[in-house]
C-alpha positions in Angstrom: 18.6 -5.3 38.1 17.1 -4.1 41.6 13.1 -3.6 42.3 13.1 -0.4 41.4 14.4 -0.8 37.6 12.5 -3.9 37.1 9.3 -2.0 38.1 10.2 0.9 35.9 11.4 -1.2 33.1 7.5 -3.1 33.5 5.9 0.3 33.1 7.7 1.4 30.0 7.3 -1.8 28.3 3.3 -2.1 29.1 2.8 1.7 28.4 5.0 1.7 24.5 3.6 -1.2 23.6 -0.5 -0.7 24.9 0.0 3.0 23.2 1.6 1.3 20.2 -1.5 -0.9 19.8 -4.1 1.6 20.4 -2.3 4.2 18.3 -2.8 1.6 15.2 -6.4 0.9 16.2 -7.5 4.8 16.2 -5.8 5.8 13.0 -8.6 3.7 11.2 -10.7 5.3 9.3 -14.4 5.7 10.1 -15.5 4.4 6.9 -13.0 2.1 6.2 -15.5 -0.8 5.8 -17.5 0.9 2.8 -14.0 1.7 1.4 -12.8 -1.8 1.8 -15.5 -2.8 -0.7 -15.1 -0.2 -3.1 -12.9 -0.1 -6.2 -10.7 2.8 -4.9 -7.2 1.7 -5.3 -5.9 2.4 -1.9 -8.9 0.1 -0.7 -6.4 -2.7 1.0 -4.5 -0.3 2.6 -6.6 1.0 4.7 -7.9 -1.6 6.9 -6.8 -3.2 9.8 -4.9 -6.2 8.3 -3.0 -3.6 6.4 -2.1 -1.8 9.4 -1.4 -4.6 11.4 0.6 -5.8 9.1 3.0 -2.8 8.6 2.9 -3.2 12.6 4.2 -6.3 12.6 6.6 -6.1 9.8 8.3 -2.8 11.4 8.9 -3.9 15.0 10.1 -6.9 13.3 12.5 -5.6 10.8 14.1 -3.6 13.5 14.8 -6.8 16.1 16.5 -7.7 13.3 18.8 -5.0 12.7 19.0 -5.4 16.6 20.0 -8.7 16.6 23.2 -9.2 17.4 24.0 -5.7 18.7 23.8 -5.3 22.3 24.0 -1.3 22.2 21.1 1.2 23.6 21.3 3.2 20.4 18.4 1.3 18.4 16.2 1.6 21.1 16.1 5.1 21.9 15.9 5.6 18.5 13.0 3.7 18.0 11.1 5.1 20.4 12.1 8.5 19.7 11.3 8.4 16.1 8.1 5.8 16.1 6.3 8.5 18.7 7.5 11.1 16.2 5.9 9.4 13.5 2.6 8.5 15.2 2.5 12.3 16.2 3.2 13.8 12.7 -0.2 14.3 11.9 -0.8 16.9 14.5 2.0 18.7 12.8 1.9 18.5 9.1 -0.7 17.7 6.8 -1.4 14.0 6.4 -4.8 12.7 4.5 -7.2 9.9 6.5 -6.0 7.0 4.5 -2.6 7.6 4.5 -2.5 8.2 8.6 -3.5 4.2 8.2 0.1 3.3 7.0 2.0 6.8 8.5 0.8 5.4 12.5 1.1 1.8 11.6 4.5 2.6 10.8 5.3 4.2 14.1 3.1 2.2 16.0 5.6 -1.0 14.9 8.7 1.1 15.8 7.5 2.1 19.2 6.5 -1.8 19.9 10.1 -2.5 18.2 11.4 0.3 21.0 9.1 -1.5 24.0 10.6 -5.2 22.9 14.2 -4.3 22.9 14.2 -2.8 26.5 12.4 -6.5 27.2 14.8 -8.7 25.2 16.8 -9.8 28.9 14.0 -10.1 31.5 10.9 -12.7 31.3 8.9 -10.2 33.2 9.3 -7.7 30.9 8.8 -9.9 27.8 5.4 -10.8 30.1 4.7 -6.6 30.3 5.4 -6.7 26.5 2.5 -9.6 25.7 0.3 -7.8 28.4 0.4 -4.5 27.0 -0.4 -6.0 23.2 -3.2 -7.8 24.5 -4.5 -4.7 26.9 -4.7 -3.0 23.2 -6.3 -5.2 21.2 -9.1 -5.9 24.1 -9.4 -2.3 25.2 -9.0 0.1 22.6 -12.5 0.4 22.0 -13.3 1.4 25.3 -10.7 4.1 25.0 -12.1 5.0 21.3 -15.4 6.8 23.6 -12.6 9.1 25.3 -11.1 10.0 22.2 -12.5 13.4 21.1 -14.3 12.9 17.2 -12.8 13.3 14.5 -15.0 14.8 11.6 -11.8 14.4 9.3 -11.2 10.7 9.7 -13.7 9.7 7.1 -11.5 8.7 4.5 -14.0 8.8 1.4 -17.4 9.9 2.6 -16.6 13.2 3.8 -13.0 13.6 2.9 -10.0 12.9 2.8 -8.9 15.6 5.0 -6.2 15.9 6.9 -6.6 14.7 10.4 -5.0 15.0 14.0 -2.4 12.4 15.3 -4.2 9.2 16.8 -3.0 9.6 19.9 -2.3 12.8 21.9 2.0 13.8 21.3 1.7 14.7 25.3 1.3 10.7 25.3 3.7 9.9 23.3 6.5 12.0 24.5 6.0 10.6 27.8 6.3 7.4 26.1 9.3 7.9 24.6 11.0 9.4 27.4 10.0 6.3 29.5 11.7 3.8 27.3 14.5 6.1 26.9 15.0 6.2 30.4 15.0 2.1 30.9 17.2 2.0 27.9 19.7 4.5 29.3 19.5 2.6 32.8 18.9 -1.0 32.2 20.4 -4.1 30.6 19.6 -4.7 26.7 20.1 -7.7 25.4 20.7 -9.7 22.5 17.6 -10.0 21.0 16.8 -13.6 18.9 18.6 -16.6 17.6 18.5 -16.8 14.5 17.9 -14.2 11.5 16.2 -17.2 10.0 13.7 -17.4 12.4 12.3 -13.7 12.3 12.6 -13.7 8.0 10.5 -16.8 8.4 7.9 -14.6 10.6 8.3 -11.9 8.4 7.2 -14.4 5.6 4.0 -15.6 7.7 3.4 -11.9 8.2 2.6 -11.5 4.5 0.9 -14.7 3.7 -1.5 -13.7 6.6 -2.0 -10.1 4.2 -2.4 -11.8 1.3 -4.6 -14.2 2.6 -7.2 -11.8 3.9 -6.8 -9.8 0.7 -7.5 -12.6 -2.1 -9.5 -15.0 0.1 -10.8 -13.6 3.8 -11.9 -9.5 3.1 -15.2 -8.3 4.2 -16.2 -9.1 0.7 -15.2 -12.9 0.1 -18.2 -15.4 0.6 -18.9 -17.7 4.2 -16.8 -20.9 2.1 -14.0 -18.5 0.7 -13.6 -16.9 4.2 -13.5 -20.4 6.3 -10.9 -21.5 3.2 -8.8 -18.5 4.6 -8.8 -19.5 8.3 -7.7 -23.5 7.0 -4.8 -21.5 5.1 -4.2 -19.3 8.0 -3.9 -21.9 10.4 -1.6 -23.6 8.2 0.9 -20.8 7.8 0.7 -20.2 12.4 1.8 -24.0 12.4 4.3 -23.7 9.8 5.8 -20.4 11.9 6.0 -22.7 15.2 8.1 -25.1 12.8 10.6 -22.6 12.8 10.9 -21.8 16.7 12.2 -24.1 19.6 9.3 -26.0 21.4 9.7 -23.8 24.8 8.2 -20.7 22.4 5.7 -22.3 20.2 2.6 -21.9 22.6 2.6 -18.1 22.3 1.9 -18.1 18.5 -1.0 -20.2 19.4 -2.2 -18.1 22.1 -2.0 -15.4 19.8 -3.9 -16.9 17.1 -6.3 -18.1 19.8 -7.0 -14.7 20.6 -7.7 -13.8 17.4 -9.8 -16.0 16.8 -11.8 -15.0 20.4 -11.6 -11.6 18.5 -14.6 -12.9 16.0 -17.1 -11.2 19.0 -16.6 -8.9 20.6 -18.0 -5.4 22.4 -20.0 -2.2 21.6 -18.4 0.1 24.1 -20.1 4.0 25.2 -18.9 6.1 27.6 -20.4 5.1 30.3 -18.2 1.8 30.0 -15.4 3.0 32.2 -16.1 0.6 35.4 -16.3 -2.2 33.2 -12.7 -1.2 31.5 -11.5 -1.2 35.4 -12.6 -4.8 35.3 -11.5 -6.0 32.4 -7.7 -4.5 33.2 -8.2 -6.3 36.9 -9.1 -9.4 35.4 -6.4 -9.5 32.7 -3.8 -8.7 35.5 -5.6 -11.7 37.8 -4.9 -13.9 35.0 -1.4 -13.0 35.0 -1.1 -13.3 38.6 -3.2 -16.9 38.4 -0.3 -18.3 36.1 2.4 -17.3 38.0 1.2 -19.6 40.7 0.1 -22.6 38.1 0.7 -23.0 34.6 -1.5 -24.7 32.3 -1.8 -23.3 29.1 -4.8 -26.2 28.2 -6.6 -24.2 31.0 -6.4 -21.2 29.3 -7.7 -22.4 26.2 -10.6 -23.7 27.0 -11.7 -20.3 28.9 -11.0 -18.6 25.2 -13.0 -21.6 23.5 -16.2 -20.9 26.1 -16.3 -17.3 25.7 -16.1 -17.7 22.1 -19.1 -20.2 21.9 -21.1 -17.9 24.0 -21.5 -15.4 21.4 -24.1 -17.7 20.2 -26.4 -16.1 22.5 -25.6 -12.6 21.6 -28.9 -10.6 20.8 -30.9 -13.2 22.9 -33.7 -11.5 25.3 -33.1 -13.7 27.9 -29.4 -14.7 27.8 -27.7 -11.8 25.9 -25.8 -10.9 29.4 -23.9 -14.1 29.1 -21.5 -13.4 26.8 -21.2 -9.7 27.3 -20.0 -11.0 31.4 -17.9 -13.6 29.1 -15.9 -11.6 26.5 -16.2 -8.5 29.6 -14.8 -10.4 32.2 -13.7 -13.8 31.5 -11.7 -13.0 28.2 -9.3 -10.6 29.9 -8.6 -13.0 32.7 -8.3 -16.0 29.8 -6.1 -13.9 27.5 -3.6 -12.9 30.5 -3.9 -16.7 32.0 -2.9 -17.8 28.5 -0.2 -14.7 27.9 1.6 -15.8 31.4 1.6 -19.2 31.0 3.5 -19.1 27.5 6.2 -16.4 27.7 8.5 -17.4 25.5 12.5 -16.7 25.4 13.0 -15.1 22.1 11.5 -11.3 22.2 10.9 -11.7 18.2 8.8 -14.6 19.3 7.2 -12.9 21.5 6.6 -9.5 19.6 4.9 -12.0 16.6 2.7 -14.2 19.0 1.0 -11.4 20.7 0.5 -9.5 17.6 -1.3 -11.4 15.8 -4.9 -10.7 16.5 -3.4 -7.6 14.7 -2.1 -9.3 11.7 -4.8 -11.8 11.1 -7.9 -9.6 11.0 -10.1 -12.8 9.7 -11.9 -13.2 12.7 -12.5 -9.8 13.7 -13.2 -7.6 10.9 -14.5 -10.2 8.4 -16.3 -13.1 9.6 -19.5 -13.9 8.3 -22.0 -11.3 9.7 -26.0 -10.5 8.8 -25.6 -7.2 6.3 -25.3 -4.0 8.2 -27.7 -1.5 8.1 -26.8 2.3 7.6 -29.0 5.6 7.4 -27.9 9.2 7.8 -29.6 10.8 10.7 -30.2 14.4 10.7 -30.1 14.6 14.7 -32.9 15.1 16.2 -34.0 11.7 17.5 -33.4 10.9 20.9 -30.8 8.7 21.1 -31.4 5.1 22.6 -30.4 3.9 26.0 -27.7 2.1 25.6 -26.2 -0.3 28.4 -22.7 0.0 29.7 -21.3 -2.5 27.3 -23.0 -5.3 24.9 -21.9 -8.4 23.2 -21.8 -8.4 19.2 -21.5 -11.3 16.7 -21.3 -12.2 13.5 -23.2 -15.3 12.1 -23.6 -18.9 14.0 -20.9 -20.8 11.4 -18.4 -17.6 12.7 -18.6 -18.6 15.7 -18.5 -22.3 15.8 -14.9 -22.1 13.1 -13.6 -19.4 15.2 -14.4 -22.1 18.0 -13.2 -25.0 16.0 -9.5 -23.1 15.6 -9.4 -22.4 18.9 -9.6 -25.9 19.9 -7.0 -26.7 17.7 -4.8 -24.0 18.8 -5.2 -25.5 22.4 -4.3 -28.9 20.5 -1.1 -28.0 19.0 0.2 -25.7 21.6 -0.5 -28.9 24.2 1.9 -31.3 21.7 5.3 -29.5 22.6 4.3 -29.1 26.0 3.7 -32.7 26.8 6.8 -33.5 25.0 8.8 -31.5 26.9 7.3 -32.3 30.5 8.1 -36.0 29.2 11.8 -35.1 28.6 11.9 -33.7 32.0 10.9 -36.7 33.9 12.9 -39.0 31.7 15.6 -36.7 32.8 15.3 -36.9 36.5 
C-alpha cells in the first residue's frame, strides 16, 4: 500500500468512525434524563448506554459475519446502508425516542464499515481508536454547531418526528470515502476466533444490564459504586479472552470511561479550545510513536480525573477545565497509540467502551440538578469558553480508584511479555 492510499485509507477510517460516534451522541434526546427516571416503558432505551450498546453490538455482529471473508462486499455495504440509516430521519417520519435506537443502529454499521477497511494496517486500526475517542471527547463541542432541535424532546414537548443527527451531505461523503478505500485497498481477515467477539458480545450486555438494574441515574451512591466493582469485573473477564499483546486497549478504554465521570460545559465560543483539544490528542499519538509506555498514559488519565475535585472552586476551577481541555486529549491519544492491538474486533470493543459503559458519565453520583422554565427575557450569563463539571467527591475518587487499577492490570501482560522478550534474546 503506497503513501497515498495509506493516507486516504487514515482519513476514511478517522472520518466513519468520529461521524459514527457523534451521530450516536446527537440522536439523544434532550430530556432523556427526566425520561430515564420515569415509568414510561421505553425509559431504558433511550439513554446513552442503550445506544451505545446497540453501537457496540452492530459493528460487532458484522466483524463477525466478516470474519473469515476477505471480500469488499460487507464493507461497502456497511457503510452504504449505516449512513442510510443514520440519515433516514431526514426522510421519513421517525419519533425522538426511536431515532435513539434507528442512529445507534447505523452509527454501529458505519464503525463496522470504518473497522473493516482497518482490519490489515496498524495505522489504520490507530485512525479507527482515534476517531472513537475524537467522538466521545468532542461531540459536545460540535453539539453548539448543530442547529436546535425543538423536536428532539422525547416526552416534554413531543415525541415528534425529528431530523437526522447528522447532516446526509456528511454522511454521503462518508460513505463514498470508505467505499472508495474499500474498492482500492487491501481488506483483511478480520479476528481470530468467533469465540472471542461472542464473548465481547456477552460483556456488551452485562455492561447494559448492569447500568440498568444497578448503575442508572436513579440507583443510590452504594448501588452505583456496586456497579463499577461488577463492571470492572466483566472488562477483566473480556481481556481473559484475548491474547496478552491486545489486552491493554480494553483497559484504556475503560480508563477513559471512567475519565468520562467529569467532563465539559461547551458554548459556541469553544471553537479554539476544540482546535486544541484535536492538536493535543494528535500530539499524544505522535508522543507514542516515538516511546511507548502505556503506565505513562494512565497516570495522566488518573490526574485529570482527581482534578475534578476542584471543579466549582473560585480560585482553582481553571485546573481541571486546562486538565480534562488539554491534558485528557493528549492522555487519551498517548494511551490509544501505545496499545493498538492486532485484532480489529479488539480494537472496535476497547475504544468503544466509554460508549457502552455510561456509569461514569451519565450516572455518577451528582448534587440534584436544578430545572426552571424560562420565559426568555433574562439576559443570559456570561459564560466562559469552556468549564469543568463534576459530580460528587466519592465519583471522583472510585472513578480514580478504577483508573488506577486499569493502569494495574493493563501493566501485568505487559511486563510479562517485555520479560519473555529478554529471556528470548
Amino acid at each position: 500500500m503506497n503513501v497515498l492510499s495509506r493516507c486516504g485509507s487514515a482519513v476514511a477510517v478517522v472520518l466513519g468512525s468520529f461521524v459514527a460516534v457523534v451521530a450516536s451522541k446527537l440522536s439523544l434526546g434532550y430530556d432523556s434524563t427526566q425520561v430515564e427516571q420515569s415509568d414510561l416503558w421505553f425509559r431504558n432505551f433511550v439513554t446513552p448506554q442503550w445506544s451505545g450498546f446497540v453501537v457496540v453490538v452492530m459493528a460487532l455482529l458484522a466483524l463477525l459475519v466478516q470474519r473469515n471473508n476477505s471480500g469488499r462486499w460487507l464493507p461497502i455495504a456497511a457503510a452504504l446502508v449505516g449512513a442510510a440509516v443514520i440519515a433516514a430521519p431526514s426522510v421519513v417520519s421517525i419519533m425522538a425516542n426511536q431515532a435513539v435506537t434507528v442512529t445507534a443502529v447505523g452509527s454501529g454499521l458505519l464503525l463496522a464499515a470504518s473497522a473493516l477497511v482497518a482490519a490489515s494496517d496498524r495505522w489504520a486500526r490507530l485512525c479507527l481508536m482515534a476517531g472513537v475517542f475524537g467522538g466521545v471527547l468532542f461531540w459536545g463541542a460540535i453539539h453548539q454547531y448543530v442547529p436546535f432541535d425543538e423536536n428532539r424532546w422525547m416526552v416534554s414537548l413531543g415525541p415528534n418526528p425529528v431530523d437526522a443527527a447528522v447532516h446526509p451531505v456528511i454522511l454521503v461523503v462518508t460513505a463514498v470515502a470508505i467505499t472508495l478505500v474499500a474498492l482500492r485497498g487491501d481488506i483483511g481477515v478480520v479476528g481470530p476466533d468467533r469465540r472471542v467477539i461472542a464473548g465481547m458480545l456477552a460483556v456488551s450486555c452485562v455492561f447494559f444490564l448492569i447500568y440498568v438494574f444497578l448503575g442508572s441515574k436513579t440507583s443510590s451512591t452504594p448501588m452505583w459504586i456496586l456497579s463499577v466493582v461488577i463492571v470492572a469485573a466483566a472488562t477483566m473477564t473480556a481481556t481473559w479472552l484475548l491474547p496478552e499483546r491486545d489486552r491493554t486497549v480494553v483497559w484504556v478504554g475503560f480508563g477513559v470511561a471512567a475519565a468520562s465521570v467529569s467532563g465539559l460545559a461547551w458554548n459556541e465560543g469553544s471553537w479554539w479550545v476544540l482546535v486544541v483539544g484535536v492538536a493535543a490528542l494528535s500530539a499524544g499519538i505522535c508522543v507514542a510513536n516515538w516511546t511507548r509506555h502505556p503506565k505513562l498514559g494512565f497516570a495522566l488519565l488518573a490526574a485529570v480525573t482527581i482534578s475534578g475535585l476542584l471543579s466549582g472552586s473560585a480560585s482553582f476551577d481553571i485546573i481541571p477545565t486546562i486538565a480534562y481541555a488539554v491534558v485528557l486529549p493528549a492522555a487519551v491519544g498517548y494511551c490509544a497509540a501505545s496499545s493498538v492491538p492486532e485484532g480489529t474486533e479488539t480494537a472496535v470493543f476497547g475504544s468503544t467502551i466509554p460508549l457502552s459503559v455510561a456509569l461514569f458519565s451519565v450516572s455518577a453520583p451528582a448534587a440534584p440538578a436544578t430545572l426552571y422554565w424560562s420565559n426568555g427575557a433574562e439576559s443570559p450569563p456570561q459564560l466562559p469558553a469552556v468549564a469543568a463539571l463534576s459530580p460528587l467527591p466519592i465519583g471522583i475518587f472510585i472513578a480514580t480508584l478504577a483508573i488506577m487499577v486499569a493502569g494495574v492490570a493493563a501493566a501485568r501482560p505487559n511486563a510479562a511479555s517485555d520479560q519473555r522478550t529478554s529471556v528470548g534474546s
